[in-house]
C-alpha positions in Angstrom: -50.9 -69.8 -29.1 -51.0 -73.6 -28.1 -49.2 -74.6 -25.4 -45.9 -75.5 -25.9 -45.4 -74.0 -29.2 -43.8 -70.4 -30.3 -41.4 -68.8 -27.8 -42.1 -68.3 -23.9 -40.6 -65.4 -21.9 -39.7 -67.8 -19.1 -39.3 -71.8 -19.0 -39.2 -72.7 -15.1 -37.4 -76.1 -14.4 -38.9 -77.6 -10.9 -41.6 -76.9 -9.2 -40.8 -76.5 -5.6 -41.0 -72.9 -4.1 -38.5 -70.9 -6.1 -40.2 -72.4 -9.3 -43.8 -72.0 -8.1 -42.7 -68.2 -7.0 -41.1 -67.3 -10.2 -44.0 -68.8 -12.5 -46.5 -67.5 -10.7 -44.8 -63.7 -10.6 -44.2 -63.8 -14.2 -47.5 -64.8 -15.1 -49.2 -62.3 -12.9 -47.1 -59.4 -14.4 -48.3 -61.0 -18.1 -45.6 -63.1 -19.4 -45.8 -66.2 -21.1 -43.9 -68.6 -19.2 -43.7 -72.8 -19.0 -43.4 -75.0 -15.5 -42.1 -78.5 -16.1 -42.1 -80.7 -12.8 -40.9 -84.2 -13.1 -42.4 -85.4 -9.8 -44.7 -84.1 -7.1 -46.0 -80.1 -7.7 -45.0 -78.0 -4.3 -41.6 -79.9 -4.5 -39.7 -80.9 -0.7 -41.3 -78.2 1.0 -44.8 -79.2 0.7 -44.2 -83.0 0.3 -41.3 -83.6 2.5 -40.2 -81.5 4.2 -41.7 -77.9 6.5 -45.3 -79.0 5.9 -45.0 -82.4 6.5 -42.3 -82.3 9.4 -44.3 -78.8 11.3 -47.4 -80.8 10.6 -46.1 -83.9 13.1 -43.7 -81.9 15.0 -47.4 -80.0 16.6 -48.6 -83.7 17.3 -45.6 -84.3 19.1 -45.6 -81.5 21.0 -48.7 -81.7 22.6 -47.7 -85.0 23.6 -45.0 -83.9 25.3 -47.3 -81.3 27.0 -49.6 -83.9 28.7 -46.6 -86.1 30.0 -45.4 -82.7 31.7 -49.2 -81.9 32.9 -47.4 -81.8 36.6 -45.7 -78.8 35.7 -48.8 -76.9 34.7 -50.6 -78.0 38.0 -52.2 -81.1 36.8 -52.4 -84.8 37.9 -49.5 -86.6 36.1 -50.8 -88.5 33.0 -49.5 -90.3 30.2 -50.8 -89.5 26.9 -53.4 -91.5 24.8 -52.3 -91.5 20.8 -52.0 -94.1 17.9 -48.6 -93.6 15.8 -50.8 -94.4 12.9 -53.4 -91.5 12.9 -50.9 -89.0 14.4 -48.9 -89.9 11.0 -52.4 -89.8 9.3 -53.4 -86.5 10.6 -50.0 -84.8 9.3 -51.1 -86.3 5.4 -54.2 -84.7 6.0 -52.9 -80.9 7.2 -50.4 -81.5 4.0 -53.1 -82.3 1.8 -55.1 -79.0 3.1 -52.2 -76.5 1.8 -51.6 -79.0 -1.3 -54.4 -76.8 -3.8 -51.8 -74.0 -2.8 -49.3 -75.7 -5.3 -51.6 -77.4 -7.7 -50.9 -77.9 -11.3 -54.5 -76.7 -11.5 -54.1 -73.5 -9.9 -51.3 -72.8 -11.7 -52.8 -73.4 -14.9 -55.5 -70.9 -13.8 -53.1 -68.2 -13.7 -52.3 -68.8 -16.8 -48.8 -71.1 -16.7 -48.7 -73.8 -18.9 -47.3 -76.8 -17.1 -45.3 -79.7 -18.3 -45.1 -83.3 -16.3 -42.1 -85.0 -17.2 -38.1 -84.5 -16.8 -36.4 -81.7 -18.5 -32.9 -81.5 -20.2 -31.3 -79.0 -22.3 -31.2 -79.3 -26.0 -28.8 -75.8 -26.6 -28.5 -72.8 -24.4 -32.0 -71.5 -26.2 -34.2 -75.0 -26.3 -35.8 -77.8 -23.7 -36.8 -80.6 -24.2 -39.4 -82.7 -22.2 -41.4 -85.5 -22.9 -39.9 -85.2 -26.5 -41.4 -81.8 -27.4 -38.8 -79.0 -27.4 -39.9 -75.5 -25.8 -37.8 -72.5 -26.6 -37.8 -69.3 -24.6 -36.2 -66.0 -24.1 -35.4 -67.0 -20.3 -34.8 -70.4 -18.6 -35.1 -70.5 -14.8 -33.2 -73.5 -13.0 -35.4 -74.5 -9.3 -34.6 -77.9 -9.2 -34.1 -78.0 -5.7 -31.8 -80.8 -3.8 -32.4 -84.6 -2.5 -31.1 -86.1 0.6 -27.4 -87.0 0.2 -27.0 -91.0 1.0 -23.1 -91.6 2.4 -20.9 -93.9 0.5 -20.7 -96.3 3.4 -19.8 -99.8 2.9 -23.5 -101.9 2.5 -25.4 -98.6 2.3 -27.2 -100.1 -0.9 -28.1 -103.4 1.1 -30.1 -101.9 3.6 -33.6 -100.5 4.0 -33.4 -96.0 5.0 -35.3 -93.3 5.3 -34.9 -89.7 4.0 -37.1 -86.8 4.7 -38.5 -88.0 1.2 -39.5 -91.0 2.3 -40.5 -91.2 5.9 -43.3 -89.4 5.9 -45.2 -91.5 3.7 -43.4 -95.1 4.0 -43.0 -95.2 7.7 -46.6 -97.1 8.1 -46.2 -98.0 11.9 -44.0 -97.5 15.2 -40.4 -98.6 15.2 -39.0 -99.7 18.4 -36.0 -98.2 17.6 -34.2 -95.8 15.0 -30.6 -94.7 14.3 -30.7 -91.3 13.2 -27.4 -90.4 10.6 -26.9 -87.2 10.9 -27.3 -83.6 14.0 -28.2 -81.2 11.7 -31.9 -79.4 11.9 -33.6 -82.2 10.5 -31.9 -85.0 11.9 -32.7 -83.1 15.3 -36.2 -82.0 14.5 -36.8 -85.9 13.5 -35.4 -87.3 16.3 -36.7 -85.4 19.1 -40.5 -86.1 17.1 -40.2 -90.0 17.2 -38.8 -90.0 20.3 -41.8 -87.9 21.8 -43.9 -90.9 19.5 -42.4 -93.6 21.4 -39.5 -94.6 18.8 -36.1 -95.4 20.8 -33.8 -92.6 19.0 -29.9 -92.4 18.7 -28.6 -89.8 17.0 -25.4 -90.3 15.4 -23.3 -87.4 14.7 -20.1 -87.0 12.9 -19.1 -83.5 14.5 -18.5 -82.8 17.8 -21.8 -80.9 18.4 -25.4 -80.8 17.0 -26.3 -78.0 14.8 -22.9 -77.3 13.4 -23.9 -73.7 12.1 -25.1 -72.6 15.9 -22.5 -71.6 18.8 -21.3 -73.8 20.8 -23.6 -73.0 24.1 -27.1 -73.2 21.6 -25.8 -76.3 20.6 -25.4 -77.9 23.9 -28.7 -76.2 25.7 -30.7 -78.3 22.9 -28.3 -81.4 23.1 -29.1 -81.2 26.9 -32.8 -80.8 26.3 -32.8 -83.5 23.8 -31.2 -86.3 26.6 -33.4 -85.1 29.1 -36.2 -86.3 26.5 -34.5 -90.0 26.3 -32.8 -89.4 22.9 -29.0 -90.9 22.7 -26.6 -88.6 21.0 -23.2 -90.0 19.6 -20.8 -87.0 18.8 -17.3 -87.4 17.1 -18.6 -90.8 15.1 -17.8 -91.3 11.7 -19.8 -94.3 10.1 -18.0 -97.1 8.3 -20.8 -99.5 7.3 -24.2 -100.9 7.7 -25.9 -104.0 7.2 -28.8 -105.9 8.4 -28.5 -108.0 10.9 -29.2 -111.9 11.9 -32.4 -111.1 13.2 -33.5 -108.6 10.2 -32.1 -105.0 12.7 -29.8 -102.4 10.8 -26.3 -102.5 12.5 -24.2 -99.5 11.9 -20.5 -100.1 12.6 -18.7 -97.1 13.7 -15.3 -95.5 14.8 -15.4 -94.0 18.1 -13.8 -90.8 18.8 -14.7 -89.8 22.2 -12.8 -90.5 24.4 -9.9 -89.3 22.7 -9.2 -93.5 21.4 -10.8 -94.3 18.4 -12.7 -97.6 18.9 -14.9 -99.4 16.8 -18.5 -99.9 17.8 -21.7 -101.1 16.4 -25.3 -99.8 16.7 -28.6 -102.1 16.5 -31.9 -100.5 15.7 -35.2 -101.0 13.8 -35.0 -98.4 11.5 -32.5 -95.9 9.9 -33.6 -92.8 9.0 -30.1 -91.0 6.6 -30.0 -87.1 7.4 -26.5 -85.5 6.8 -27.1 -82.9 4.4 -28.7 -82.4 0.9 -27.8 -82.3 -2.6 -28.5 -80.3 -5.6 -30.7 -82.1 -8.2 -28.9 -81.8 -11.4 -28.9 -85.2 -12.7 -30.6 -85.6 -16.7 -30.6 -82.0 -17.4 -27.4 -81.8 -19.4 -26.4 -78.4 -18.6 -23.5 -78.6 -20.1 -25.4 -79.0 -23.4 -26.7 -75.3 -22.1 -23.1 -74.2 -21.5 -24.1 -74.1 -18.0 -20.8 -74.0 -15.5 -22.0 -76.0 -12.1 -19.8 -76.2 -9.1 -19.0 -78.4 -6.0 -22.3 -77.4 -4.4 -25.0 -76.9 -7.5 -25.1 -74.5 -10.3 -23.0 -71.1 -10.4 -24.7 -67.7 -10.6 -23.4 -64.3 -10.1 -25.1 -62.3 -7.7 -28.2 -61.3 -10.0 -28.8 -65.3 -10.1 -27.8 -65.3 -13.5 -25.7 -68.8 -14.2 -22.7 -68.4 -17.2 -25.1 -68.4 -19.6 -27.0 -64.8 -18.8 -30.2 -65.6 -20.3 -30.6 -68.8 -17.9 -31.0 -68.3 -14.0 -31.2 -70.3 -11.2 -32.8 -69.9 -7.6 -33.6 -72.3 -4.4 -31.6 -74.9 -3.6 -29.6 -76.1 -6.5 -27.6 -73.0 -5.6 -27.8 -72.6 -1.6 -26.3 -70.7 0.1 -29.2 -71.0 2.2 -31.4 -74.2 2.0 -34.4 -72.7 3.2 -38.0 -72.5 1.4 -37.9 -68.4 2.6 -34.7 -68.1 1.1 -36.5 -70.1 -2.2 -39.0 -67.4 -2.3 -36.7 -64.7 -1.6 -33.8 -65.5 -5.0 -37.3 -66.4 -7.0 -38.5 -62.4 -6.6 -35.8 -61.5 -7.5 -35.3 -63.5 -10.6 -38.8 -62.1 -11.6 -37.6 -58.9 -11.6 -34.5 -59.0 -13.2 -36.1 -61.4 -16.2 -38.4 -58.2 -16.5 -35.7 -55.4 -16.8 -33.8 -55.2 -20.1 -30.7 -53.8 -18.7 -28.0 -54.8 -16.1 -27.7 -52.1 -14.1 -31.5 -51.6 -13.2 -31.0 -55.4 -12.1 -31.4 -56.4 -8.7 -28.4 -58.4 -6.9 -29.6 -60.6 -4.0 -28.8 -60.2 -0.4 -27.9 -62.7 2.2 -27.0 -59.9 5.1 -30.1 -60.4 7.2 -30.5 -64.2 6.5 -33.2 -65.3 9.1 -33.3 -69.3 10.3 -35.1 -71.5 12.2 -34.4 -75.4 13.7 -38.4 -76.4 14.9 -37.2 -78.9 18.1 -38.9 -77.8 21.1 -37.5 -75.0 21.6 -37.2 -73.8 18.7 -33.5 -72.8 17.5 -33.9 -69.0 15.5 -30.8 -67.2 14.2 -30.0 -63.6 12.0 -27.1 -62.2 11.4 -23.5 -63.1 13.3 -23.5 -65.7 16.3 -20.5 -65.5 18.6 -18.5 -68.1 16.4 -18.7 -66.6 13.0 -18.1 -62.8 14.4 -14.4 -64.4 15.9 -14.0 -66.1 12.7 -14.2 -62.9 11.4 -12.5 -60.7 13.3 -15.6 -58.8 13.9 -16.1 -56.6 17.4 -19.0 -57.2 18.9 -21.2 -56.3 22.5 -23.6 -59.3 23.9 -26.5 -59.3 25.5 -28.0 -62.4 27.2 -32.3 -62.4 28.0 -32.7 -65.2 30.3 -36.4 -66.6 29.0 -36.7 -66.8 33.1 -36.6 -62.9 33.2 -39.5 -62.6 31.2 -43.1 -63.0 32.7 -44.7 -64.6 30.2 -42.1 -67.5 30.2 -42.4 -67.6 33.5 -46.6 -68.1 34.2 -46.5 -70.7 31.5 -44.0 -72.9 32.8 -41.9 -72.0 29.8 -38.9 -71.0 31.2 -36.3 -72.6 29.6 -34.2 -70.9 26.9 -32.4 -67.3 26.6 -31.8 -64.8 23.6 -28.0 -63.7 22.6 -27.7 -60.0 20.5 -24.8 -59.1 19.2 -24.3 -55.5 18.7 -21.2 -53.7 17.0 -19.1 -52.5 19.9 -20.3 -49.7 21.3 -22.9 -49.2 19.6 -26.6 -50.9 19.5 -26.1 -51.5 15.8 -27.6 -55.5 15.9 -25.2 -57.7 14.2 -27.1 -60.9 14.8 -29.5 -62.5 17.2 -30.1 -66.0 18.4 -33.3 -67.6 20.3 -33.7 -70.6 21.2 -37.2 -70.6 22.9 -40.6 -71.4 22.4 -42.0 -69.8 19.7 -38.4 -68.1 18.8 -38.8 -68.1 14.9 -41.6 -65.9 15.6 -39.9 -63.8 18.1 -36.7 -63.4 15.8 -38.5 -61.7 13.2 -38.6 -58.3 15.5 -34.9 -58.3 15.1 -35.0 -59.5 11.6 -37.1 -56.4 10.8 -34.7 -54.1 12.8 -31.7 -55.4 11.2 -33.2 -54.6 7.7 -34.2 -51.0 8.5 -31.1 -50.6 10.4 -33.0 -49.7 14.0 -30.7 -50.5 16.7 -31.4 -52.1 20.4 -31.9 -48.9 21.7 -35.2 -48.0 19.4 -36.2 -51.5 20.3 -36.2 -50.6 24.4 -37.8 -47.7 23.6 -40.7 -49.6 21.8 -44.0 -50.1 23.8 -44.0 -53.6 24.2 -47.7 -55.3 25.0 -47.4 -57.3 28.7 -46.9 -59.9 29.6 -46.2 -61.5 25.8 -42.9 -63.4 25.0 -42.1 -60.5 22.8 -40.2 -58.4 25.8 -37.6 -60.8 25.1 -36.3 -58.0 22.7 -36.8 -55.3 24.6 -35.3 -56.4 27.8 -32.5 -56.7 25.1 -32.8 -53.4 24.5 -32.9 -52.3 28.2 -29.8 -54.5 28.8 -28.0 -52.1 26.1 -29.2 -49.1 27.6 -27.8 -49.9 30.8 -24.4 -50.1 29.4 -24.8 -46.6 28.7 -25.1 -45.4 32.1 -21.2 -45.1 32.9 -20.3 -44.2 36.1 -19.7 -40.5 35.1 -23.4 -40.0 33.6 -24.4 -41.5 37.1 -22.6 -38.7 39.4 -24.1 -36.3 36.7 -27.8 -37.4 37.3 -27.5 -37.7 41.0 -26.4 -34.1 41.4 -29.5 -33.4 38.7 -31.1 -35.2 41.7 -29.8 -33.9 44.7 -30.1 -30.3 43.4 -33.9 -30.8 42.6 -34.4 -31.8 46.6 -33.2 -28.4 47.7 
């Protein structure tokens, strides 16, 4: 049949991860199914946001690395790089995973893809590029965009978005104001600021990472300061403009010290990160009979929207804005496009929702933190790993950091886990893993652990639980086990 004409089993809208994912899945299992992308195949993960960002974020590190050479035992040294081909050598890792996510590729397997922008006809029909495509299923991935503040002047001024900085930002600032404390705000910041870019951080909450506790929060704020970054908390931004001498000034209100006072910030640059949007714009859902709420489409928990033969995954529906999470709704889509009946559908599940901020160190989270188990009422046991206490840390000057478990109380049931660390999204994943298979801390401490690797993080974890066990009574009853055996 040629393409575009008769009836597909699935017509994908967007094609960032949870659109690649689902096309791709269908195809493989044999279904006909369409891909329509209206910009750039691979969508913000490839082209602006975890390849590009991880991609300069490894630059930046090893930058930092040489100006601490002291700490490893070296002469002290300052480190030799041009903005330009650090910026140049992240394109080129980015164009390296890009074949991934090709409209080639895709075509190979056997998806027939569409350039242009989509918008619903009826609840059965497409239409792109002026040719109408019907199918049995329609699959919603549009992902999100960076959401710009409705500030006074904001449309007179030149900004950056993660969509935009990593390939308009064509040589060193002196200085940037960064809008926004979230994980790419801080992410972004700390990597300029390691490239030599002055960095305030402008933050309308009264910590960093809002979804962290409290004590995460200000380990990395602390660690970001030390670095020479600025961070205003409790600042609410009122206007921006461009100055006399061609600088962006950001006027505003100043709630620190308990006054509010109005200030104004000069920089070079302005790079906007205070949260996403869902891209919904020109498809005319409601033409589809598609309900959409305050933050993207609505879908029950089989990612079906109000229409039932039309799904959604990724971003435009959260709750997690991750590419994982992406992946994750678009399997399950797959397999509930496949089924003919509701009850052998599969409903998606956020309980062990793994997340990672990629500052140096990195920010990983599961489960409960401290703040959301109060909110909740929950009960919970904590354990605290020092990164000092474990070796590995230790010999590579690495040091800084600790691991918090929560555990239901009086149990070693984990509830949630938090690392911030090197190499802590990697680390989480043990208890990631344990929390799906329900294995507790104790299994963990009785796990054979390879030494010295970062990895006995979790199960000095688990020896810290198993101490808790020894109450005072089990004690007298082992030392008399003891005391016996000597006679």
């Amino acid at each position: 049949m040629k393409k575009g004409e008769g009836v597909y089993n699935v017509v994908v809208i967007g094609a960032g991860t949870a659109g690649l994912v689902t096309a791709a899945g269908t195809a493989g299992l044999g279904g006909r199914v369409a891909l329509i992308e209206r910009n750039l195949m691979g969508g913000d993960c490839l082209n602006f946001g975890c390849v590009p960002s991880k991609a300069l974020i490894s630059s930046a590190r090893l930058i930092q690395q040489i100006r601490d050479a002291e700490k490893l035992g070296l002469d002290r040294q300052q480190p030799q790089f041009v903005f330009e081909k650090v910026f140049a050598r992240m394109r080129s890792r980015r164009a390296k995973i890009a074949p991934n996510d090709s409209q080639e590729r895709f075509e190979s397997l056997g998806v027939d893809v569409f350039r242009g922008e989509a918008r619903f006809v009826s609840p059965r029909e497409i239409e792109v590029n002026g040719q109408r495509l019907r199918a049995k299923n329609f699959v919603i991935a549009t992902g999100s965009r960076a959401a710009i503040p409705k500030i006074e002047g904001i449309d007179t001024v030149p900004y950056f978005t993660n969509e935009t900085i990593f390939d308009e930002l064509k040589q060193t600032p002196e200085s940037m104001i960064v809008l926004g404390g979230g994980p790419i705000g801080c992410e972004l910041a700390q990597t300029l600021r390691r490239l030599g870019v002055e960095l305030t951080i402008v933050q309308r909450g009264n910590q960093l990472l809002p979804r962290e506790d409290r004590d995460v929060a200000e380990f990395l704020e602390r660690r970001l300061i030390d670095e020479g970054v600025r961070i205003i908390k409790n600042a609410h931004a009122r206007s921006v403009a461009t100055s006399d001498t061609g600088r962006i000034a950001l006027e505003f209100l100043d709630r620190r010290s308990g006054r509010v006072a109005e200030r104004t910030l000069f920089a070079d640059a302005l790079l906007i990160a205070i949260g996403r949007t869902p891209n919904l714009r020109h498809l005319d859902l409601k033409s589809a009979g598609v309900d959409v709420g305050e933050k993207g489409v609505c879908v029950n928990g089989y990612l079906q929207t109000s229409q039932r033969h039309i799904y959604a995954a990724g971003d435009v529906i959260g709750p997690f804005l991750f590419t994982h999470m992406a992946d994750a709704q678009a399997r399950v889509v797959v397999r509930n496009i496949l089924v003919p009946f509701q009850f052998l559908r599969q409903t998606m599940d956020y309980s062990v929702a793994p997340w990672c901020t990629y500052t140096d160190p990195e920010v990983a989270h599961v489960g409960l933190g401290e703040k959301e188990a109060k909110q909740k009422n929950v009960d919970y046991d904590l354990f605290v790993v020092p990164l000092q206490d474990v070796d590995r840390a230790v010999v590579e000057s690495e040091e800084a950091g600790f691991a918090k478990i929560l555990t239901a109380k009086g149990s070693d049931k984990i509830l949630g886990a938090t690392i911030i660390a090197p190499h802590a999204g990697d680390l989480l994943h043990e208890f990631v893993l344990a929390m799906s298979a329900n294995v507790g801390l104790g299994k963990i401490a009785s796990t054979i652990h390879a030494y010295p690797t970062f990895a006995e993080l979790a199960r000095k974890a688990g020896d810290k639980y198993n101490r808790t066990r020894l109450t005072p009574r089990a004690k007298k009853i082992f030392t008399w086990l003891y005391e016996r055996a000597r006679k």
